[in-house]
C-alpha positions in Angstrom: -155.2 7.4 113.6 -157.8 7.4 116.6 -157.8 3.6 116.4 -153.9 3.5 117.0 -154.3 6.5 119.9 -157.2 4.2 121.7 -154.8 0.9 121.8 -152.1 3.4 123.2 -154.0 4.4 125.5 -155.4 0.8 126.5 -152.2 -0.6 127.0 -151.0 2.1 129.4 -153.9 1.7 131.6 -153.1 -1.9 132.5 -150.9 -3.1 135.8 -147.2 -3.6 135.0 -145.7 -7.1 137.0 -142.3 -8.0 137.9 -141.4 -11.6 137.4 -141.5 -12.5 141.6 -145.1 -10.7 141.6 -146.4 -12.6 138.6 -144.8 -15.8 140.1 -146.7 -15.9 143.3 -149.8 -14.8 142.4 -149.9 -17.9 140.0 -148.8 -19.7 143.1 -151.5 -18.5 145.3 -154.2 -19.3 142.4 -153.1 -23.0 141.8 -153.0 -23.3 145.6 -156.2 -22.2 146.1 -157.7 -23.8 143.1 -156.0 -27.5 144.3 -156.5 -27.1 147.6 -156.1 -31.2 148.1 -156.0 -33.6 145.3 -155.9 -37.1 145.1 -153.9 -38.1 141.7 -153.6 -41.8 140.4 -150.2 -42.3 138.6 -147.5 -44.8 137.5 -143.9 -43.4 139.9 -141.3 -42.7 137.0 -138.1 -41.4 138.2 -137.9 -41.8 141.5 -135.0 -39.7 143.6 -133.6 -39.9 147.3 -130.6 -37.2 148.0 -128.6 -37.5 151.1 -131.5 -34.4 152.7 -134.0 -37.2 153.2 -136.4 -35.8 150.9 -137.9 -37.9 147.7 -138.1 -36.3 144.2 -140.3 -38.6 141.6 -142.2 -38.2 138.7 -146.0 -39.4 138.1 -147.3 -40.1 135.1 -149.7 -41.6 132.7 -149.4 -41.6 128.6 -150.2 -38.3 127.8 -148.4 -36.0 131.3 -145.9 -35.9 133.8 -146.0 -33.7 136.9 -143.5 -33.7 139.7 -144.0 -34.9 143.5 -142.0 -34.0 146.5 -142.2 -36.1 149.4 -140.8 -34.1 153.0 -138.3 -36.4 155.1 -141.0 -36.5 157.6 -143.7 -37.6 155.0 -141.2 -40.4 153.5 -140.7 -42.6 156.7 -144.2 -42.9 157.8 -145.6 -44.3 153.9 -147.1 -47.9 154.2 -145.2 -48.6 150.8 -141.9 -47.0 149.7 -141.7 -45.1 146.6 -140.1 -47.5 143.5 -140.1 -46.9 140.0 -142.8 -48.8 137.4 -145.4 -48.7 140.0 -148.4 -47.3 140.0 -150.0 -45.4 143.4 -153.1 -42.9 144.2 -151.3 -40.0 146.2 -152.7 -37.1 148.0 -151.4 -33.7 148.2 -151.6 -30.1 147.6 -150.4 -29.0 144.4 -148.1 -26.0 144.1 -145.8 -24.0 141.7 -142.2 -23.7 142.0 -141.0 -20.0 141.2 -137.1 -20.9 140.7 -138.2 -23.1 137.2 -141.4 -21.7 136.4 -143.2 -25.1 137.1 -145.7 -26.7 139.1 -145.8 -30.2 141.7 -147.6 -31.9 144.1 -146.7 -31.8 147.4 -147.1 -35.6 148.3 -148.8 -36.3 151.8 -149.9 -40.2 151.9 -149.2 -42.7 149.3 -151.2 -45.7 148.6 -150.9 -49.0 145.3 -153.9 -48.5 143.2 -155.1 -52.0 143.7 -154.2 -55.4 144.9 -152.7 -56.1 140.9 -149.9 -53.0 140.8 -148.7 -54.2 144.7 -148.7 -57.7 143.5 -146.8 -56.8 140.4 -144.2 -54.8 143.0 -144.2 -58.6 145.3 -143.2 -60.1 141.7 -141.0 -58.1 141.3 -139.3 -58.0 144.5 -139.4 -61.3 144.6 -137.0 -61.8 141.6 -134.7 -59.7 142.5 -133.3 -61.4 145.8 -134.0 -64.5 143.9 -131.5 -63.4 141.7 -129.1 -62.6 144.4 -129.5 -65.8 146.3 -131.2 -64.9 149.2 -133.9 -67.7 149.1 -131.6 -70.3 148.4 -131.6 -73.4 150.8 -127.9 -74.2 151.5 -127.9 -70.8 153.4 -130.3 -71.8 156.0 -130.3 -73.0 159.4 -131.4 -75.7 161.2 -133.8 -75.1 163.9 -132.8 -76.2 167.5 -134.7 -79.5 168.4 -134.9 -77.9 172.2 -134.5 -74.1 172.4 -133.9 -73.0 176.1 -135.1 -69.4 175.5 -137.8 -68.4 172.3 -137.7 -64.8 171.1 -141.0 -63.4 169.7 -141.1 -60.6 167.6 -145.0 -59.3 167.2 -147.5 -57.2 168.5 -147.6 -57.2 172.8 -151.6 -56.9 172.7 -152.9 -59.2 169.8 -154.3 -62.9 170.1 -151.1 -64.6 168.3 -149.0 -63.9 171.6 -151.2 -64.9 173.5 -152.0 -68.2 171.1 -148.0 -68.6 171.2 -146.9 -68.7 174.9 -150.4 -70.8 175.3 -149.0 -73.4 173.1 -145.3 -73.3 174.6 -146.4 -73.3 177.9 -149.0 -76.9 177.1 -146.2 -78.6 175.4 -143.1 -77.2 176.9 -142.9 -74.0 179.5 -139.5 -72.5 178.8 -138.4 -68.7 179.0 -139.8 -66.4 175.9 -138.8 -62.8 175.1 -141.2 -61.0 173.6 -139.9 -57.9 171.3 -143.0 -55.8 170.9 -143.5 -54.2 167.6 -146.0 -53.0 165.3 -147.2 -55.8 162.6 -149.4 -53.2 159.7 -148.9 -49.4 159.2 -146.6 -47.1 158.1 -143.8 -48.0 161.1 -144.1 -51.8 160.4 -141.3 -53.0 158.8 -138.7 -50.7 160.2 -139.5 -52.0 163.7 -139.9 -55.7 162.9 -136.2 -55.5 161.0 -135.1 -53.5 164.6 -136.5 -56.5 166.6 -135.1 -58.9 164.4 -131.1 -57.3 164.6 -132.1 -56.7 168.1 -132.5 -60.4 169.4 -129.1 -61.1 167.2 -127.5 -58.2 168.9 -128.0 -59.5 172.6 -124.7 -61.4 174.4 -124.6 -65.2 175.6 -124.9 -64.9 179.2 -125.8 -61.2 179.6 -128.6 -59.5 181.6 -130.8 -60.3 178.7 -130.4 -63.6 177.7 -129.5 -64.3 174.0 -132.3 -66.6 172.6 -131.7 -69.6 170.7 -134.7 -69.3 168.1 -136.3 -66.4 167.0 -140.0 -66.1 165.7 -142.0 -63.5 163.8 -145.9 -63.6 164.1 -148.7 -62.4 163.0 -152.1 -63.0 162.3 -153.9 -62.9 159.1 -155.0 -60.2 157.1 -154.9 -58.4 153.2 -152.1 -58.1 151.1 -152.2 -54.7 152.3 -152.1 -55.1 155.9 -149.6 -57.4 155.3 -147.3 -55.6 152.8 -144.9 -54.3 156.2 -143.4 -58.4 155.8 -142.4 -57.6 152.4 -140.3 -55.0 152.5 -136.3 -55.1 151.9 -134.9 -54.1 155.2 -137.3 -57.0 156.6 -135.7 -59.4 154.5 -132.1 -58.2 154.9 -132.7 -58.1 158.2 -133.8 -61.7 158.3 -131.0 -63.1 156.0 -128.0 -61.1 158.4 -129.9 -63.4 161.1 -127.3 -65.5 163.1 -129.9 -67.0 165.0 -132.8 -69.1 163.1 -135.8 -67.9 162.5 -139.2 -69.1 162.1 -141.6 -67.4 159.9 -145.4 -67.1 161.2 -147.2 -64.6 159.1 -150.8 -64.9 158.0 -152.6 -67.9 157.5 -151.7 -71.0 155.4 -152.4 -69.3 152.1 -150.9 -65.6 152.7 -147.2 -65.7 151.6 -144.8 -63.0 152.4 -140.8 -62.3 151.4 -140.1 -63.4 154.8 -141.5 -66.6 154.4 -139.0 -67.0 151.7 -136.3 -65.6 153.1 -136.7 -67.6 156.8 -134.9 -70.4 158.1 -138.6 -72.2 158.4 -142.3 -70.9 157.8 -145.2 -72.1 159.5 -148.4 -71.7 157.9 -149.5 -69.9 161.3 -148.5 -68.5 165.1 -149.8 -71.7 166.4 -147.8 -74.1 164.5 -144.6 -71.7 164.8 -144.7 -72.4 168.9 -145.5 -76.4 167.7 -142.6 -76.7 165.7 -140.0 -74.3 168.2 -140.7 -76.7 171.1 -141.5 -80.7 171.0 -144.3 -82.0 173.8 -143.1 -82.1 177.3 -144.8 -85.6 178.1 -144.5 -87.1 175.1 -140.3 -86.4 175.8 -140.8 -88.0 179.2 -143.0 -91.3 178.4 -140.0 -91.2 175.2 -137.3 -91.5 178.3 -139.4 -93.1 180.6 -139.6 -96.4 177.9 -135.8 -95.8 176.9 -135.1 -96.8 180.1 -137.5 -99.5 180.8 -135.8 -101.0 177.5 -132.2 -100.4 178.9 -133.4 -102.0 182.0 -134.5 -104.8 180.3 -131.1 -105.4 178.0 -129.4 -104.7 180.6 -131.0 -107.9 182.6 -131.2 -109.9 179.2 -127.3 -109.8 179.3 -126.6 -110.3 182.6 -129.0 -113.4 182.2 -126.9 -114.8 179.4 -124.0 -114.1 181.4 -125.2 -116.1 184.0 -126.4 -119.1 182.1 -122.9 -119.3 180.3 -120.8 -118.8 183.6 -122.8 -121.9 184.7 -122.0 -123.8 181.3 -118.7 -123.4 181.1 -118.4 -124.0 185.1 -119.7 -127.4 184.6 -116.5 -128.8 182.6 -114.9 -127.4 185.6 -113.1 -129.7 188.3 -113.6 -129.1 192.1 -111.7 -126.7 194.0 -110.4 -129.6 196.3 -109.2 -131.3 193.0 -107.5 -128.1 192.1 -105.4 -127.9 195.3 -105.4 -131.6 196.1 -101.8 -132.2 193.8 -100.3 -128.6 195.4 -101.5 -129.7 199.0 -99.6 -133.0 198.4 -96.2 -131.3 197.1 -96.3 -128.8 200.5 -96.1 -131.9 202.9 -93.4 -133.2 201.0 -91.8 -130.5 200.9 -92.2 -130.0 204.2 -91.1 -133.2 205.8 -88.0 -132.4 204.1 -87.2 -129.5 205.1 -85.4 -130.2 208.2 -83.0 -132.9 206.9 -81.8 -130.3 204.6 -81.3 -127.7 206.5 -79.4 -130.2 208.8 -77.0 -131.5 205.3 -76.5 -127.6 204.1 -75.0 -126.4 207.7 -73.0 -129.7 207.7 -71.6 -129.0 204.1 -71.0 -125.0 204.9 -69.0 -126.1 208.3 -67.1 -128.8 206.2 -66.1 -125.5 204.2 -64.9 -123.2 206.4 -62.8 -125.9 208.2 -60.9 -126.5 205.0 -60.3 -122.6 204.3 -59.2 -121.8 208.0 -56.4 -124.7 207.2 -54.8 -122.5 204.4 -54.6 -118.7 206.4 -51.3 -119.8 208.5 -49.8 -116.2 209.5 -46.3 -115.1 208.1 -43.4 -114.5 210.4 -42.6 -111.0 211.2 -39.1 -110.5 209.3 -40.9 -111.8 206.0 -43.9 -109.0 206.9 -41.5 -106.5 207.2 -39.2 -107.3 204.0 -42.8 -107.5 201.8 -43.9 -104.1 203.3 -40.3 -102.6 202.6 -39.8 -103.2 198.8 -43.4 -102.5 198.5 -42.1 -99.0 199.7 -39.5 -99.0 197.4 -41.3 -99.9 194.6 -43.8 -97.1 195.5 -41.1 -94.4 196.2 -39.6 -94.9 192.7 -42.8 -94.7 191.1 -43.2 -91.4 192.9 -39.7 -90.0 192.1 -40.4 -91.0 188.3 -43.7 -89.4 188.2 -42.5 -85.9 189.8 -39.5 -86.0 187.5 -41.5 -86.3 184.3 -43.7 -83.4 186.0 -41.1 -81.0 186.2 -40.0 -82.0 182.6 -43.0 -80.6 181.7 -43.1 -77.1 183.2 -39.4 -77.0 182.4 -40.0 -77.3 178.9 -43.1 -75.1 179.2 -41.3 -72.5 180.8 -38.7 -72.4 178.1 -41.3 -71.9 175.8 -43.1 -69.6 177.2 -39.7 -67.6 177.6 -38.8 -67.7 174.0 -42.2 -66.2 173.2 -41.3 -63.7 175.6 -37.7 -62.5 174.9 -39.3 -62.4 170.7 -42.1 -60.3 171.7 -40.0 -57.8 174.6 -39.0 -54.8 173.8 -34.9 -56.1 174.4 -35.0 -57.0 170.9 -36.0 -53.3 170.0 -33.0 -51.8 171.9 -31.0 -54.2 169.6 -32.3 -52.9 166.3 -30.4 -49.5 167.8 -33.4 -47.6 169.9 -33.4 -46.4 173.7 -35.3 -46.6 176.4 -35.6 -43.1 178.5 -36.7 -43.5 182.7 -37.2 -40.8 185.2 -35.8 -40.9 188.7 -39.1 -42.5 190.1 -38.7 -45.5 187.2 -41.4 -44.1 184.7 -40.7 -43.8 180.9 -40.5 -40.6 179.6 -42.4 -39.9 176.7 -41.9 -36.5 176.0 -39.1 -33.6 176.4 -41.5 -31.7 178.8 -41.8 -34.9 181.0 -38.5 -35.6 180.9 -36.8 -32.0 181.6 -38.6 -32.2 185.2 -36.6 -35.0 186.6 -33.7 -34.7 188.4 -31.9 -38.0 186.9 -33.0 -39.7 183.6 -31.8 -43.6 182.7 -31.0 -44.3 179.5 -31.2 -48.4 178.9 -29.1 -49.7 175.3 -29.5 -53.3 174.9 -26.3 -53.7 176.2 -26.5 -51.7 179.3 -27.9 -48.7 181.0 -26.4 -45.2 181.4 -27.8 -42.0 184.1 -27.3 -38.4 183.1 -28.9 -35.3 184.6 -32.4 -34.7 183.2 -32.5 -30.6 184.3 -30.1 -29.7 182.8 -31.4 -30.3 179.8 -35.2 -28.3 180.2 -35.8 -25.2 178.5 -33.0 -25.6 175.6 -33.7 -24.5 171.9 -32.2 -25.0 169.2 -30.7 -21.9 167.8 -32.6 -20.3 164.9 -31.5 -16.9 162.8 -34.7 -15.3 162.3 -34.1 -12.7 159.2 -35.6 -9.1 160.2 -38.2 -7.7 158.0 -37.0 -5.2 155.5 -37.5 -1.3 156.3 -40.5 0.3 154.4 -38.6 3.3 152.2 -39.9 6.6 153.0 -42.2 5.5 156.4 -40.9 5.7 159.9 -43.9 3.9 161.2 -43.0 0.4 162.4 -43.7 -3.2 161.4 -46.3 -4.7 164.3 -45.2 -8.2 163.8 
């Protein structure tokens, strides 16, 4: 019994909690406890909601716990959050009150070793394999002379410099330089932005579009250069209409992009050696082009020469030529006058023999000719008018048939009339007609007048009956 009254009494002497209260004190104590904590994991599920923010789940064999990543925290990682691979995050770890459970509050992520990021590569790798991103047909040439070179790398390292020293020894040309950062967190967002940038520009603008585009950078760990592997980098580089040389590393460091360019070069250097060919080797190229053209250009007109002079030695003289032409002229010519003498002899001859047979008519035959030829003329005439008028005549009579069957004389004769007012109008009415002082009635055998007054304002008689009286009312009937 005094056992039973002590526990009583124990259990009323301890604080009482409400869920909130017991909540955030357990809050505060993990907080406190895990201040910072660096946790090496494989990602599971990894999240991204349309808020920016990155829900995952790290794990090993025997625990999961829950990391949040802030939208801030998420763009500035050197490697993107994917599932299956495994990191060393830091963070503070916290409890979430809503579902009684606790997470890490991711700050900086980091691949636990060069083997989990080159399992990720692998990966990667496949995967636009698969899609067809690497294959060759969907590359493009590279321009044998570019006029303008756009760069995308750092502004302040050695391989821009090491680039535009090269051009500028084998061929000085116009470069763009799209500055970017080539390792860190902001990496690979800015090369992709340089990359869409260059493609971006218009022909002939401000800004001139270039013709070939380069990315460069120097050597350096898989690490430093994990920015050259990531997927908007490659999509980037694939949407490229312009071609693109890859220059990343050093001979043995291999990047996505090297895949996924037009052309890699195993290092800046070589990248500005294949963009441009050399200046004076182009030149001493042209200069003994044309020493050759010069040369088979004389060959032939050499050969030309020596067969104009064969063939002109089967030739005869000019004077040979003209000798037999020469000879026909003075013929010709000393006979010349003798026929012009015989062809106005022969042409006089003629004429005398044709005046002989014009002998002029006497008059009284003229005038007899001239008169039946009048005759002859006026009864062609007379013929020709008479057969006109037969014409229109019979025309005419046509024409009047048509008429007589289509006027109204031929309604009057089926037994109707035809009214007129004084003025000649046709009345069409008994209202028009009772105006007019005379109306003319036409028959279709003649027309008779009567006195159109006279007749206005007659009605026919009518015999209206009057409306029975109402028995017993003396009120009348209003209509």
């Amino acid at each position: 019994m005094d056992s039973f009254e002590d526990h009583e009494e124990g259990i009323g002497n301890q604080p009482e909690f409400t869920v909130s209260e017991l909540s955030f004190a357990l809050k505060r104590t993990v907080e406190d406890a895990f201040g910072h904590v660096r946790v090496r994991g494989e990602l599971g599920r990894v999240s991204r909601p349309g808020s920016g923010h990155v829900y995952l789940d790290l794990k090993d064999d025997k625990a999961v716990i829950n990391g949040i990543i802030w939208k801030g925290v998420a763009g500035r990682l050197k490697i993107q959050p994917e599932q299956g691979l495994e990191v060393i995050v830091t963070g503070k770890l916290t409890t979430y009150p809503g579902q009684s459970k606790y997470q890490i509050i991711i700050e900086s992520m980091e691949p636990a070793g060069v083997g989990a990021l080159m399992a990720l590569l692998e990966e990667r790798r496949k995967k636009f394999e698969a899609e067809g991103v690497f294959d060759a047909d969907r590359k493009k040439a590279i321009p044998y002379l570019p006029s303008i070179i756009g760069v995308v790398t750092s502004p302040t390292g050695a391989v821009i410099r090491d680039i535009l020293h090269r051009i500028s020894d084998r061929f000085p040309l116009h470069v763009l330089v799209w500055p970017v950062r080539v390792q860190g967190e902001t990496s690979a967002a800015e090369v992709a932005r340089g990359i869409e940038g260059f493609n971006e520009l218009e022909p002939g603008g401000d800004i001139p579009r270039p013709d070939l585009i380069i990315v460069a950078r120097g050597g350096g760990s898989l690490e430093d250069l994990w920015g050259f592997n990531e997927e908007v980098v490659v999509r980037a580089a694939e949407k490229s209409k312009i071609p693109l040389i890859s220059a990343v590393g050093h001979e043995t460091d291999w990047t996505l992009l090297d895949y996924v360019a037009d052309e890699r070069a195993p290092t800046p250097t070589a990248a500005a050696e294949r963009a441009v060919p050399v200046r004076a080797e182009l030149l001493a190229l042209v200069d003994d082009l044309k020493a050759r053209k010069t040369r088979g250009l004389w060959r032939v007109v050499e050969e030309c020469r020596q067969a104009l002079r064969a063939s002109s030695r089967g030739l005869p003289r000019p004077a040979e030529l003209l000798s037999f032409a020469t000879q026909r002229f003075d013929v010709a010519s000393s006979l010349l006058p003798r026929a012009l003498m015989a062809g106005t002899q022969t042409f006089a001859t003629r004429l005398t023999r044709l005046s002989s047979r014009l002998t002029p008519r006497p008059l009284e035959a003229n005038i007899r000719y001239n008169h039946e030829r009048v005759s002859a003329l006026n009864g062609r005439a007379t013929r020709s008018i008479n057969a006109r008028l037969e014409t229109i005549r019979s025309k005419f009579l046509a024409e009047t048939k048509l008429l007589n069957s289509l006027g109204y004389q031929e309604v009057l004769r089926r037994g109707y009339a035809l009214v007129r007012g004084d003025d000649g109008t046709m009345m069409r009415s008994v209202k028009s007609a009772g105006v007019q002082d005379v109306l003319e009635i036409e028959f279709h055998d003649g027309r008779l007048g009567i006195a159109g007054k006279g007749l206005a304002g007659k009605k026919p008689k009518s015999n209206p009956k009057k409306p029975p009286k109402t028995a017993g009312t003396d009120q009348g009937n209003l209509f």
